[in-house]
FITIDREN-938182 format. One record per atom (N, C-alpha, C): atom name; chain; residue number from 1; z, x, y. Coordinates in steps of 0.001 Angstrom, whole numbers, padded with zeros to 6 digits. Layout:
# FITIDREN-938182
SITE	atom	kette	nr	w	u	v
SITE	CA	A	NUM	Z	X	Y
...
END
This chain:
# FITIDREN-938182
SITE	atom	kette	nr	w	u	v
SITE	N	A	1	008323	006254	022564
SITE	CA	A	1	007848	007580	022168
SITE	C	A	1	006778	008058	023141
SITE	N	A	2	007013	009265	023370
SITE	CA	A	2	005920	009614	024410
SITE	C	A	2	004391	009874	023689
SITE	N	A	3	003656	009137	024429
SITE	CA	A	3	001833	009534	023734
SITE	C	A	3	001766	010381	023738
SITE	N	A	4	002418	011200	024141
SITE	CA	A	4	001592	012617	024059
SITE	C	A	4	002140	013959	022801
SITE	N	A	5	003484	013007	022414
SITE	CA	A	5	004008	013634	021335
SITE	C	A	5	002851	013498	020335
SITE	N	A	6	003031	014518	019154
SITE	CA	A	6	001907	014869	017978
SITE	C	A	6	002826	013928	016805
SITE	N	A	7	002414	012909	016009
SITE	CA	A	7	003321	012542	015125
SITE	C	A	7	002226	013160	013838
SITE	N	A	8	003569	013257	013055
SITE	CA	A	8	003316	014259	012191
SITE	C	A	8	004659	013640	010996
SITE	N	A	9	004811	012112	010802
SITE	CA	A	9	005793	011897	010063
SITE	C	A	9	005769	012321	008590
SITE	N	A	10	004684	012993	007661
SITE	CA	A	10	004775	013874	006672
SITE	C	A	10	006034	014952	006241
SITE	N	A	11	005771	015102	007629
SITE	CA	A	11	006126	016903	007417
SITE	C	A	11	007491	016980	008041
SITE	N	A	12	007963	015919	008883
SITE	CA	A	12	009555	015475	008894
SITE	C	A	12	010375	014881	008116
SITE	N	A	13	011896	015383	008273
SITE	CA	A	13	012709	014591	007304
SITE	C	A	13	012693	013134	007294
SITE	N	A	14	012839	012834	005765
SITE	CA	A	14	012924	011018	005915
SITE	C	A	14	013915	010625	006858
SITE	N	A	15	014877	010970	006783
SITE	CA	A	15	016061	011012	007526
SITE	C	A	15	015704	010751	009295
SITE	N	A	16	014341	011127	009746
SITE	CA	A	16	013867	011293	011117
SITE	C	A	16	012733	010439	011022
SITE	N	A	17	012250	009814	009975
SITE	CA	A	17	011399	008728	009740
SITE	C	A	17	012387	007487	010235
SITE	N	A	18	013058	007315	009258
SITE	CA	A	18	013788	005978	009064
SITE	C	A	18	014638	005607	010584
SITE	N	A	19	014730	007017	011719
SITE	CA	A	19	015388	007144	012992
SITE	C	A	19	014549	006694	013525
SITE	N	A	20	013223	007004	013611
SITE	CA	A	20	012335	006315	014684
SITE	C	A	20	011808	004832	014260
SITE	N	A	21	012085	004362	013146
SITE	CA	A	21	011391	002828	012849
SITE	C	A	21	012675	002037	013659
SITE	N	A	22	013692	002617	013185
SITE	CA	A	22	014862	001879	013509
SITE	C	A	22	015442	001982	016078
SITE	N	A	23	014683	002742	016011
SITE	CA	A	23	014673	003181	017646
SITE	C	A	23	013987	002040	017884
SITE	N	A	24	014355	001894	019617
SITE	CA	A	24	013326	001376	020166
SITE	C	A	24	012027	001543	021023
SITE	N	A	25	011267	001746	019952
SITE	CA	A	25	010118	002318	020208
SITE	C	A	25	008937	001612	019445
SITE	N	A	26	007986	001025	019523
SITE	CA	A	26	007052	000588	019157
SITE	C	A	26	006361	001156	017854
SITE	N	A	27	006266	002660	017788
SITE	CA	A	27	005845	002843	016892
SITE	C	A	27	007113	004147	016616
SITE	N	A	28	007241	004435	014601
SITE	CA	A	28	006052	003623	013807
SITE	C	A	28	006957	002286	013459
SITE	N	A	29	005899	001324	013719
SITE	CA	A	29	006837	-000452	013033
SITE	C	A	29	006033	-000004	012064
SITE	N	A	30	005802	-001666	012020
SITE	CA	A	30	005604	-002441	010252
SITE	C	A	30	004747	-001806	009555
SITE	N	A	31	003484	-001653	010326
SITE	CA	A	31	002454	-001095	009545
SITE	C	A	31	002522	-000475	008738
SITE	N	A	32	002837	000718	009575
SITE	CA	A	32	003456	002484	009097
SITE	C	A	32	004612	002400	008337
SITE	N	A	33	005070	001607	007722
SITE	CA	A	33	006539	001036	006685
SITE	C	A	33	005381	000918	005545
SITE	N	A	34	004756	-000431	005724
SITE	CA	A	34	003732	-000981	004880
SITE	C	A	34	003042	-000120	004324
SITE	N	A	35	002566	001325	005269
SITE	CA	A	35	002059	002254	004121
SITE	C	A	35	002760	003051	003783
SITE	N	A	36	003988	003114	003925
SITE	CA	A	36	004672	004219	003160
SITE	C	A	36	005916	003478	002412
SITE	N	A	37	005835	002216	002350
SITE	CA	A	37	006005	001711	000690
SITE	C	A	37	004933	001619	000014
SITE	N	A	38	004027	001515	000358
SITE	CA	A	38	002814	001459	-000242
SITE	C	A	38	002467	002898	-001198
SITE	N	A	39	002744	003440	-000711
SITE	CA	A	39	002738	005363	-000847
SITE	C	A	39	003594	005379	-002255
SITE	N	A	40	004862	004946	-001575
SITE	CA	A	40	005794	005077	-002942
SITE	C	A	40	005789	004226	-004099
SITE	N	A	41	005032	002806	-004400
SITE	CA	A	41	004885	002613	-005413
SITE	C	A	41	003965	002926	-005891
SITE	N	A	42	002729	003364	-005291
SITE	CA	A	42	001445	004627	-006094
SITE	C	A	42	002239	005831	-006598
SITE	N	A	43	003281	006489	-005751
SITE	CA	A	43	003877	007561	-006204
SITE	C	A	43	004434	007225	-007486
SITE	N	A	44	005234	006143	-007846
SITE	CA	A	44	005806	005555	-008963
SITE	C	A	44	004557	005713	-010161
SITE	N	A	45	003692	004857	-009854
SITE	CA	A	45	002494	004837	-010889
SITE	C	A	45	002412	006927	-011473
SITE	N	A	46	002704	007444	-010936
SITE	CA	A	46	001838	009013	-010710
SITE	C	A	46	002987	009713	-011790
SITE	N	A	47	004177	008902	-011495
SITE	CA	A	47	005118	009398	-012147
SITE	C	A	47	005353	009059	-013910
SITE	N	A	48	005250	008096	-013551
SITE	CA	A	48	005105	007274	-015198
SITE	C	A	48	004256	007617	-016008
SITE	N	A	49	002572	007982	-014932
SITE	CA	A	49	001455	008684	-015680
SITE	C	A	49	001807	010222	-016109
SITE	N	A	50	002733	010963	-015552
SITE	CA	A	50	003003	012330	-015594
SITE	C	A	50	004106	012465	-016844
SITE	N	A	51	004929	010822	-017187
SITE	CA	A	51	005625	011150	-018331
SITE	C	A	51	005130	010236	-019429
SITE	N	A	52	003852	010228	-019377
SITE	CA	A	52	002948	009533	-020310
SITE	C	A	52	002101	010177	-021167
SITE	N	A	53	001339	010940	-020291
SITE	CA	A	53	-000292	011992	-020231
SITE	C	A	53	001023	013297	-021382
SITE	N	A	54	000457	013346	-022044
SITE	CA	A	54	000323	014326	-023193
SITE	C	A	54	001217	014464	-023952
SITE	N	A	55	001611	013300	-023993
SITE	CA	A	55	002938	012605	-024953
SITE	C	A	55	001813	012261	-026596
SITE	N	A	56	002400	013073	-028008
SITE	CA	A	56	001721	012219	-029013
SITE	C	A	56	001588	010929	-029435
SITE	N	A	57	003213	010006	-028756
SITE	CA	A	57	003032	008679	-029003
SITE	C	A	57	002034	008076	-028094
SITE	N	A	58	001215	008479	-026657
SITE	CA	A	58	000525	007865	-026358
SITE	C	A	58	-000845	008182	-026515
SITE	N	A	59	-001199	009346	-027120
SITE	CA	A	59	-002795	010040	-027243
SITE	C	A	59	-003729	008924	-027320
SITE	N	A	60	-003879	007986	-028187
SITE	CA	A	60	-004614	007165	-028301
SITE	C	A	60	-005173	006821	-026796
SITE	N	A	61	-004382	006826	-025567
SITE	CA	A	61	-004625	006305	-024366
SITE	C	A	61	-005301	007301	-023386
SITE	N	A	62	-005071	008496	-024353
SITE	CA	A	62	-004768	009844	-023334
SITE	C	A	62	-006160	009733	-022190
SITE	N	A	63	-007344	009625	-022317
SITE	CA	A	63	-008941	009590	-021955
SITE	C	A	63	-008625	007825	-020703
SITE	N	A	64	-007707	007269	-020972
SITE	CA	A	64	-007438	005737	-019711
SITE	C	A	64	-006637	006599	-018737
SITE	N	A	65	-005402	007011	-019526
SITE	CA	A	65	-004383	007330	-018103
SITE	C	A	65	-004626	008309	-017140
SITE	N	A	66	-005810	009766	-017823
SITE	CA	A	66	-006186	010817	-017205
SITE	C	A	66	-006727	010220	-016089
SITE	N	A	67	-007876	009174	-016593
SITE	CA	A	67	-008821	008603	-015675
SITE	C	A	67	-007844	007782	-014467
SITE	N	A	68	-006535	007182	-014855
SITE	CA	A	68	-006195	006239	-014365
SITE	C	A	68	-005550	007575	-012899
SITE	N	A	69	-004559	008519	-013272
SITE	CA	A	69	-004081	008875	-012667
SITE	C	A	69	-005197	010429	-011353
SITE	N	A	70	-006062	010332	-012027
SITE	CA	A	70	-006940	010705	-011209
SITE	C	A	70	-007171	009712	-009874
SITE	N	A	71	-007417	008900	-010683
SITE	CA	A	71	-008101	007605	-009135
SITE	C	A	71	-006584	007115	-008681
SITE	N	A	72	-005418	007573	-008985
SITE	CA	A	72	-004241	006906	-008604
SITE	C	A	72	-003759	008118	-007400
SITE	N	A	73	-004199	008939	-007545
SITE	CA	A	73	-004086	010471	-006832
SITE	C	A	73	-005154	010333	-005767
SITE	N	A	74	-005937	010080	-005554
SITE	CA	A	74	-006742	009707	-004523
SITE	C	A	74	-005843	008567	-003652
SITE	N	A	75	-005813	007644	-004155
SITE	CA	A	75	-005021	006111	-003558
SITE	C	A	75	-003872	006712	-002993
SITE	N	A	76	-003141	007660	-003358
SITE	CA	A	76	-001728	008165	-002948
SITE	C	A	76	-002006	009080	-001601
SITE	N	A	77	-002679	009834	-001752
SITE	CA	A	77	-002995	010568	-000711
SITE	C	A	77	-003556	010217	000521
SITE	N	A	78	-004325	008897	000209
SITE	CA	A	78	-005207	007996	001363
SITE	C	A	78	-004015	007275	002026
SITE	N	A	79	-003362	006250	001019
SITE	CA	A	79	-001607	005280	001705
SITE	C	A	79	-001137	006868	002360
SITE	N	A	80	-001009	007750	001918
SITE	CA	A	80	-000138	008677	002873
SITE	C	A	80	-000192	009017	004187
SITE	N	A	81	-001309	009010	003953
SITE	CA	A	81	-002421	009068	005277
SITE	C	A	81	-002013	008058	006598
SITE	N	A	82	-001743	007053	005928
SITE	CA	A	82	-001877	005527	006364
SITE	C	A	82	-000662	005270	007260
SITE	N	A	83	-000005	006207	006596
SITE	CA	A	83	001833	006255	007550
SITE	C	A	83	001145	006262	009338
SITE	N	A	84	000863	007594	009628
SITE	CA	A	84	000553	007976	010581
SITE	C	A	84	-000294	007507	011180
SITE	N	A	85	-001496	006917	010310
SITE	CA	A	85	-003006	006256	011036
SITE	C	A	85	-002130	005213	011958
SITE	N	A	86	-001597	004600	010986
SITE	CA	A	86	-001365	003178	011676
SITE	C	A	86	-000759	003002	013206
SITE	N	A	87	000241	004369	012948
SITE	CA	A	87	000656	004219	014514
SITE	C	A	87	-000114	005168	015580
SITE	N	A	88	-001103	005720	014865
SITE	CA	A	88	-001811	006483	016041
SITE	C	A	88	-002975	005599	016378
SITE	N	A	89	-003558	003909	015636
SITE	CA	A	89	-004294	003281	016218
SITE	C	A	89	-003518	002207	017095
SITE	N	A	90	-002359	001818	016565
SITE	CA	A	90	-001719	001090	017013
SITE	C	A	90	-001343	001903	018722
SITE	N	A	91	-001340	003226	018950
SITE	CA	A	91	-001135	003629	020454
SITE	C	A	91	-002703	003686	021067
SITE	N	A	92	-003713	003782	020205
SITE	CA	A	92	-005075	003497	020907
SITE	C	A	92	-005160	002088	021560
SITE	N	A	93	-005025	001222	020613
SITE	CA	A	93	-005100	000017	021336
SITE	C	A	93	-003850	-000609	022933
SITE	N	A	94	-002944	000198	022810
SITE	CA	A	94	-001581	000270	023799
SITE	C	A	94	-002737	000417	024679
SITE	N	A	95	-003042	002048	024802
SITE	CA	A	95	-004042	002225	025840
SITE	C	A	95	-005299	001691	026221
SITE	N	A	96	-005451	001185	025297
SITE	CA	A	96	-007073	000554	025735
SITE	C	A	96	-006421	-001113	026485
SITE	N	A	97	-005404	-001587	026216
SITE	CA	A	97	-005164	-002843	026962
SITE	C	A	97	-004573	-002547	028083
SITE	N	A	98	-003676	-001343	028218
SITE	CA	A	98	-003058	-000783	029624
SITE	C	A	98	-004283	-000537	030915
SITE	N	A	99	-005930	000161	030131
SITE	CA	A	99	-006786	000432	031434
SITE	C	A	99	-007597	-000738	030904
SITE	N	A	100	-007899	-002115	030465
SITE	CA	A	100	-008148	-003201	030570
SITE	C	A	100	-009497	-002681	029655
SITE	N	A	101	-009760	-001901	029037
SITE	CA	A	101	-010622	-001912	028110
SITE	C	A	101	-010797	-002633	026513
SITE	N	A	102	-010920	-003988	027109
SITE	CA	A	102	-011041	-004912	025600
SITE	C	A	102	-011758	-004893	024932
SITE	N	A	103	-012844	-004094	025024
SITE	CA	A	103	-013814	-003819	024185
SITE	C	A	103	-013696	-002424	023603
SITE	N	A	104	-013079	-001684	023934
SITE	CA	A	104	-012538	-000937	022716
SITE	C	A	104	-011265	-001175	022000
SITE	N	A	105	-010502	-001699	022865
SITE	CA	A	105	-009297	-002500	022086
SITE	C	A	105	-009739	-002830	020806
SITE	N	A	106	-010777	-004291	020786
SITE	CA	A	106	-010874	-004731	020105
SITE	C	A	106	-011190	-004117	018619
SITE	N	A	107	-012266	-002741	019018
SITE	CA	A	107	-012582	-001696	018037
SITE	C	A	107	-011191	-001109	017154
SITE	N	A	108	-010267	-001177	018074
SITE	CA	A	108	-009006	-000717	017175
SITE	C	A	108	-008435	-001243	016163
SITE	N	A	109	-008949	-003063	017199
SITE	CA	A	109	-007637	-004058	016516
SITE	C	A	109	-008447	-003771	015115
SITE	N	A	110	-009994	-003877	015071
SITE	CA	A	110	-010968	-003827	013772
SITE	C	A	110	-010087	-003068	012947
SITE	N	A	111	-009985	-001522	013246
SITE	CA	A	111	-009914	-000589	012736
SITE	C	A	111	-008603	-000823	012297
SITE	N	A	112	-007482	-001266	012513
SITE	CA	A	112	-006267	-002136	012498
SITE	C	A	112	-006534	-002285	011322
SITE	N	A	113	-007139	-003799	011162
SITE	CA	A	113	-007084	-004952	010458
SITE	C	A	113	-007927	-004396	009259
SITE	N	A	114	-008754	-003440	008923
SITE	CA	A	114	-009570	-002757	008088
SITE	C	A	114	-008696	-001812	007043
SITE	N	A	115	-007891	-001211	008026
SITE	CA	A	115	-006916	-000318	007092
SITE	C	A	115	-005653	-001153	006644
SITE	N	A	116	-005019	-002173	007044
SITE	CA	A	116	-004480	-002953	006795
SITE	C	A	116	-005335	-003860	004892
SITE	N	A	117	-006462	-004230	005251
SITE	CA	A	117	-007179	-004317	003869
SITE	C	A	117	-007443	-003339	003305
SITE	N	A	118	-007511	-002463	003328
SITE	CA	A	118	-007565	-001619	002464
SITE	C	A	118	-006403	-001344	001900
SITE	N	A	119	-005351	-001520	002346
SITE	CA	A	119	-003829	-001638	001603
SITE	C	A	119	-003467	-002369	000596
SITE	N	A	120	-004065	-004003	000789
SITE	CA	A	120	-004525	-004620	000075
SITE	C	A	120	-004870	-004435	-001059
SITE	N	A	121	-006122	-004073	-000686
SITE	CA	A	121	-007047	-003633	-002197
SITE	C	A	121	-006435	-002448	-003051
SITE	N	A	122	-005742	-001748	-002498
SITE	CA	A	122	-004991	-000308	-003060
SITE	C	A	122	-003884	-001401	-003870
SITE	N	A	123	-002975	-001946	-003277
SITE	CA	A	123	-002199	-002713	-003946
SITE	C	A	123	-002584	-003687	-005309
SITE	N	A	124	-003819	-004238	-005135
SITE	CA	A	124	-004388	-004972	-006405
SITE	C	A	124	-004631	-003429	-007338
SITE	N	A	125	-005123	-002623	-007103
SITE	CA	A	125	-005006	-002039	-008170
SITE	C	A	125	-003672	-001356	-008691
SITE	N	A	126	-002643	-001077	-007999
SITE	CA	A	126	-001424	-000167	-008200
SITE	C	A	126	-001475	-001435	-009211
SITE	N	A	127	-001010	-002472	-009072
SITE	CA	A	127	-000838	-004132	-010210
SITE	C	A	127	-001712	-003599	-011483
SITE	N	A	128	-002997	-003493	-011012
SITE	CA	A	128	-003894	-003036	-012553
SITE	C	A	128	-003252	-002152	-013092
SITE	N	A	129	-003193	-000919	-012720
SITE	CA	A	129	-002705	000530	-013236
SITE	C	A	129	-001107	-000013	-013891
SITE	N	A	130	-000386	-000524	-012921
SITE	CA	A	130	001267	-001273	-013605
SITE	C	A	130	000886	-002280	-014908
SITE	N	A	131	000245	-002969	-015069
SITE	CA	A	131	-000301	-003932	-015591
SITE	C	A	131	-000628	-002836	-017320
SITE	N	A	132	-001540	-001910	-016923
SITE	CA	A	132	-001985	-001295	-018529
SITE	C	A	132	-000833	-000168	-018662
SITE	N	A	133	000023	000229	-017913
SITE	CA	A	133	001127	001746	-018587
SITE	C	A	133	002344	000554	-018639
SITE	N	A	134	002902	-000916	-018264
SITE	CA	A	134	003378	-001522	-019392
SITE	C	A	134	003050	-001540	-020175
SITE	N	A	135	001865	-002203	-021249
SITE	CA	A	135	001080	-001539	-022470
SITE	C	A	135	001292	-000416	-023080
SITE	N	A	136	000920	000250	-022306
SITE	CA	A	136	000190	001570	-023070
SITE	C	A	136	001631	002938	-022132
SITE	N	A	137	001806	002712	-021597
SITE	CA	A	137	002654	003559	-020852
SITE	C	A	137	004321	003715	-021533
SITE	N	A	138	004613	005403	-021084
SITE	CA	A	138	006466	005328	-021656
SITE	C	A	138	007086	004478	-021610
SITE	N	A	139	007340	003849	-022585
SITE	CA	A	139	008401	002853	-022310
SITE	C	A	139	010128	003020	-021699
SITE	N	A	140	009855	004498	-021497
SITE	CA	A	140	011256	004583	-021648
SITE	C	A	140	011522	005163	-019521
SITE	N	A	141	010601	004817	-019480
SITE	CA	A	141	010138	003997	-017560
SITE	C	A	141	009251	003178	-017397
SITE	N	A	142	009990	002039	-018261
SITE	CA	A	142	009403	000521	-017904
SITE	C	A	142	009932	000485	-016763
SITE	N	A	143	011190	000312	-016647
SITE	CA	A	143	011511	-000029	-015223
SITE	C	A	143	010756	000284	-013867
SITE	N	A	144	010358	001662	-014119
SITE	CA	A	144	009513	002032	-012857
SITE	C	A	144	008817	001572	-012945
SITE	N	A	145	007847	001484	-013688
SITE	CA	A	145	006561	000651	-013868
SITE	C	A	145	006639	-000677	-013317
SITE	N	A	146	007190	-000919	-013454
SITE	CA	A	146	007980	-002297	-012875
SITE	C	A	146	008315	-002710	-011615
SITE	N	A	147	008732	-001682	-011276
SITE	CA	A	147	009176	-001595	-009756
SITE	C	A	147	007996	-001209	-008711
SITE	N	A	148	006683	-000177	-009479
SITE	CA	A	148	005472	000253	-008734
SITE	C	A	148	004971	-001369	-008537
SITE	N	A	149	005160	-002296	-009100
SITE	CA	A	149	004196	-003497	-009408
SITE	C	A	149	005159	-004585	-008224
SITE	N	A	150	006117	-004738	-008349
SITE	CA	A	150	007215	-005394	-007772
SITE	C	A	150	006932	-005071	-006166
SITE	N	A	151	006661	-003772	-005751
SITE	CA	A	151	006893	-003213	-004218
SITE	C	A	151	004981	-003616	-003869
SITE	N	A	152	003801	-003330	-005010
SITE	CA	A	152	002774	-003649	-004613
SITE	C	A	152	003123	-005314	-004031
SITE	N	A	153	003378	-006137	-005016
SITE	CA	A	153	003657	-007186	-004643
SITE	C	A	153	003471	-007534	-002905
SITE	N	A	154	004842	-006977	-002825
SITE	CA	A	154	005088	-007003	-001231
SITE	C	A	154	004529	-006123	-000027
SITE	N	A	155	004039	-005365	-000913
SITE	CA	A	155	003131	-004385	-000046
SITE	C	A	155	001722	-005278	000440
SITE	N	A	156	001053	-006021	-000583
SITE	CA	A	156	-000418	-007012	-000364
SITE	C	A	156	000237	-008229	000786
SITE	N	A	157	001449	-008418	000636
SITE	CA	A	157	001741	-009489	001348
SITE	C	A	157	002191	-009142	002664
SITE	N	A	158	002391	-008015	002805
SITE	CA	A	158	003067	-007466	004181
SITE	C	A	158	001900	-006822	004865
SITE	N	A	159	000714	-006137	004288
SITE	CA	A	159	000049	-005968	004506
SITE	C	A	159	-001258	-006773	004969
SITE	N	A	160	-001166	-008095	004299
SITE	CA	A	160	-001872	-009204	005015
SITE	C	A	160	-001292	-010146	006404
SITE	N	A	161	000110	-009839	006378
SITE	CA	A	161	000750	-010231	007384
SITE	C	A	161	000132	-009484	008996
SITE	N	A	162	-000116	-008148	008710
SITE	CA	A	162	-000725	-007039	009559
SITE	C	A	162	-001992	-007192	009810
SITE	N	A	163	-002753	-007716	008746
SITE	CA	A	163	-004280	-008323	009339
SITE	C	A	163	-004243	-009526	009878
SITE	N	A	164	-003584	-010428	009956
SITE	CA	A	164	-003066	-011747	010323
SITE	C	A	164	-003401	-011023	011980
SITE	N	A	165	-001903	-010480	012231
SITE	CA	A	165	-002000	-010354	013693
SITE	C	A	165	-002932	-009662	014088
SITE	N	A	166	-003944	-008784	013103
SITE	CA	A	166	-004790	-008215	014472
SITE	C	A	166	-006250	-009311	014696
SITE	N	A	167	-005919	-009822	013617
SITE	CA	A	167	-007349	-010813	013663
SITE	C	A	167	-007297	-012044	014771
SITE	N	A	168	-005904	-012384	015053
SITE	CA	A	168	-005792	-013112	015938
SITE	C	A	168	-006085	-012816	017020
SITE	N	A	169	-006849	-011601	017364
SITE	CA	A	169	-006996	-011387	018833
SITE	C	A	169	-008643	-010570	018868
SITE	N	A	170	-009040	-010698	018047
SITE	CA	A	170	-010072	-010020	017367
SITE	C	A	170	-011647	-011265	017900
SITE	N	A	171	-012553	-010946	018683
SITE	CA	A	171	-013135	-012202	019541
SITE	C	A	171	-014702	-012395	018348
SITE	N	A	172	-014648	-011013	017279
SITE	CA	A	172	-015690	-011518	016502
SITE	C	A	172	-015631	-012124	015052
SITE	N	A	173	-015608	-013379	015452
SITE	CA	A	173	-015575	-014108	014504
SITE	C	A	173	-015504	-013709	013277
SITE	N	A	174	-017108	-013398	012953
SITE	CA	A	174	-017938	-013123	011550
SITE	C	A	174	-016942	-012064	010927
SITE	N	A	175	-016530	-010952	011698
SITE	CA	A	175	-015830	-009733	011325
SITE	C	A	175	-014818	-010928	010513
SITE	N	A	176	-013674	-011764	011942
SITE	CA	A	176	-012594	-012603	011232
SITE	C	A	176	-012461	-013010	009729
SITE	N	A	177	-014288	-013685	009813
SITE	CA	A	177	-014241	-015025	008641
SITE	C	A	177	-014299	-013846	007613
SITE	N	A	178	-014619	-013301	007224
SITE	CA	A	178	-015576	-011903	006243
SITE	C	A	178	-014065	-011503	005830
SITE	N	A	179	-012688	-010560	006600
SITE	CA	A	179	-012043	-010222	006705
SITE	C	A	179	-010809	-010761	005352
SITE	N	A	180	-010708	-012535	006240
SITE	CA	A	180	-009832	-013552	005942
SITE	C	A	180	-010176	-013691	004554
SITE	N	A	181	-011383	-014193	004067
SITE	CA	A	181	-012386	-014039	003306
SITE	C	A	181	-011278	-013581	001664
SITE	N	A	182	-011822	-012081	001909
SITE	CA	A	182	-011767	-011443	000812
SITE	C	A	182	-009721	-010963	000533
SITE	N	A	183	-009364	-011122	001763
SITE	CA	A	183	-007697	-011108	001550
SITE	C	A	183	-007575	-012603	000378
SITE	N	A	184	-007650	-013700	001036
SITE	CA	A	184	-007630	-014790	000423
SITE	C	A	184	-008146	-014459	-001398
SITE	N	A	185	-009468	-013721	-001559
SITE	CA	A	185	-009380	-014013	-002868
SITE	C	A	185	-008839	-012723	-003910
SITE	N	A	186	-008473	-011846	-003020
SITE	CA	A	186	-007479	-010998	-003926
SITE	C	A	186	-006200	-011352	-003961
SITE	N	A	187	-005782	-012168	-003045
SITE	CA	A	187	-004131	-012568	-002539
SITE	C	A	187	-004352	-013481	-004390
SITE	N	A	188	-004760	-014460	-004695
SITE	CA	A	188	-004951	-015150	-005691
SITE	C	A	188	-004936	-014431	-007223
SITE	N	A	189	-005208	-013399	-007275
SITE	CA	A	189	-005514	-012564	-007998
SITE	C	A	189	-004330	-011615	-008511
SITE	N	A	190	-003699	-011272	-006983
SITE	CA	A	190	-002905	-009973	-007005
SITE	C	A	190	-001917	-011339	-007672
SITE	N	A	191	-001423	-012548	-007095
SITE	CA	A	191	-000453	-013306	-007527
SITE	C	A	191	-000149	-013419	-008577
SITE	N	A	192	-001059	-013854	-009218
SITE	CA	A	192	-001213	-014236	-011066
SITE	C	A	192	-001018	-012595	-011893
SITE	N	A	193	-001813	-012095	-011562
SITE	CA	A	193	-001725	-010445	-012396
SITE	C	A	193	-000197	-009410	-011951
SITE	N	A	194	000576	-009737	-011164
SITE	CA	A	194	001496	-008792	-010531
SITE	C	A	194	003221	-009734	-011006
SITE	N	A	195	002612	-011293	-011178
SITE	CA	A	195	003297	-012029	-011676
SITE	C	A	195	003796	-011678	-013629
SITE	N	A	196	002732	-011784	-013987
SITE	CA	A	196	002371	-010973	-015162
SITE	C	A	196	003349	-009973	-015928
SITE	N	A	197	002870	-009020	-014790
SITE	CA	A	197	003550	-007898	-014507
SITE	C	A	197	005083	-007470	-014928
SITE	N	A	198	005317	-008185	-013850
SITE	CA	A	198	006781	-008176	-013739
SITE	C	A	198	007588	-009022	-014753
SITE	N	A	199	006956	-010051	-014926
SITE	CA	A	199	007660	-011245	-016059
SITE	C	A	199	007389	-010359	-017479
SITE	N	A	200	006924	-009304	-017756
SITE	CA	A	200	006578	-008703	-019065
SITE	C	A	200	007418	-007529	-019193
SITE	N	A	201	007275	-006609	-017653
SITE	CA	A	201	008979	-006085	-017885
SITE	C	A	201	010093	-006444	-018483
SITE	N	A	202	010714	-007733	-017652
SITE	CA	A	202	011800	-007856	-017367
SITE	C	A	202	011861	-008871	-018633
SITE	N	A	203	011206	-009012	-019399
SITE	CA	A	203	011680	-009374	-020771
SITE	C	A	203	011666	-008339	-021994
SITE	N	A	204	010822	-006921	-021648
SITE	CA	A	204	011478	-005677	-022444
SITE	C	A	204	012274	-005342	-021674
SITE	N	A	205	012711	-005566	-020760
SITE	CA	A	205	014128	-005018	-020453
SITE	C	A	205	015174	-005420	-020870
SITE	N	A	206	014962	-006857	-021153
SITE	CA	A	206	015967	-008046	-021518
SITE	C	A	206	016050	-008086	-022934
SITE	N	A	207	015203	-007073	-023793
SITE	CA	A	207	015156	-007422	-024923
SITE	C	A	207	014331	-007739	-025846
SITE	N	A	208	013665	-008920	-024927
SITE	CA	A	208	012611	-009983	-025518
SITE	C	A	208	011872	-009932	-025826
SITE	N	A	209	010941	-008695	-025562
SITE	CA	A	209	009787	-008718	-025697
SITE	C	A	209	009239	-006945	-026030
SITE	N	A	210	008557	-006442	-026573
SITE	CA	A	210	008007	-005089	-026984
SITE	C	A	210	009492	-004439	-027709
END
């Protein structure tokens, strides 16, 4: 892709998304995937909250999900964001290793590996938010609910895969250890609660359970 093109994958057809991951072209890879599955199982959450919020069987909740889908509307709009960031840092750092500038490189790989956690952490909560509208949420899009929790899943894990590589080249330590750190104790977290999750679906789906 030429640098000097404006990417602007929003406002193009998916159809011209899914053409350029699949080209050979560097960007957008994984990252820019990573946030725009990421995107769509927040979008999922937004949806379930939209056939939840002012339903009489759920009023009792009505004052959680408002709150929930407020701060879930922020998170959606930021992962959206995230499509594009990723490959417009991912061509900063191209250039900063092409004129041998490793010291701003490295600022990228940061900036990389930062928004990469923050995907993370967006993902432990999409799990929370999936976690209480099983509960309290339509039942009659469990499944989605299900599926927002299922794609976080793989979103925290694909997304730590992405801090993996930039940290490997990353020469300040402390940033590293700090980084590694706090993936490690949400990775533990997101496991058990997203596990949860999904095993509580797929037994009201099955029947078994609610």
């Amino acid at each position: 892709m030429d640098t000097e093109e404006k990417i602007n994958y929003l406002d193009e057809p998916l159809a011209r998304y899914i053409n350029r991951v699949f080209s050979k072209t560097p960007i957008p890879g994984g990252g820019s995937v990573v946030a725009c599955v990421a995107s769509l199982s927040s979008a999922l959450i937004s949806m379930v909250l939209n056939y939840t919020i002012g339903k009489e069987k759920y009023a009792a909740y009505e004052s959680e999900l408002k709150n929930i889908f407020e701060e879930n509307d922020v998170i959606l709009k930021k992962l959206s964001s995230y499509i594009e960031k990723d490959s417009q840092i991912y061509e900063e750092i191209r250039r900063c290793n092409a004129k041998k500038d490793y010291t701003s490189a490295e600022k990228y790989l940061k900036d990389s590996a930062e928004l990469h956690l923050d995907i993370c952490r967006t993902a432990l909560k999409i799990i929370e938010f999936a976690g209480f509208l099983t509960e309290k949420g339509n039942k009659g899009l469990i499944s989605d609910t299900g599926i927002a929790a299922s794609l976080a899943i793989s979103v925290f894990l694909s997304a730590k895969m992405n801090v993996l590589i930039n940290v490997k080249f990353i020469k300040d330590r402390d940033f590293v250890k700090s980084i590694l750190k706090e993936v490690e104790t949400m990775e533990k977290k997101l496991i058990i609660n997203g596990q949860k999750v999904c095993e509580k679906v797929i037994k009201i789906l099955e029947g078994k359970n609610g």
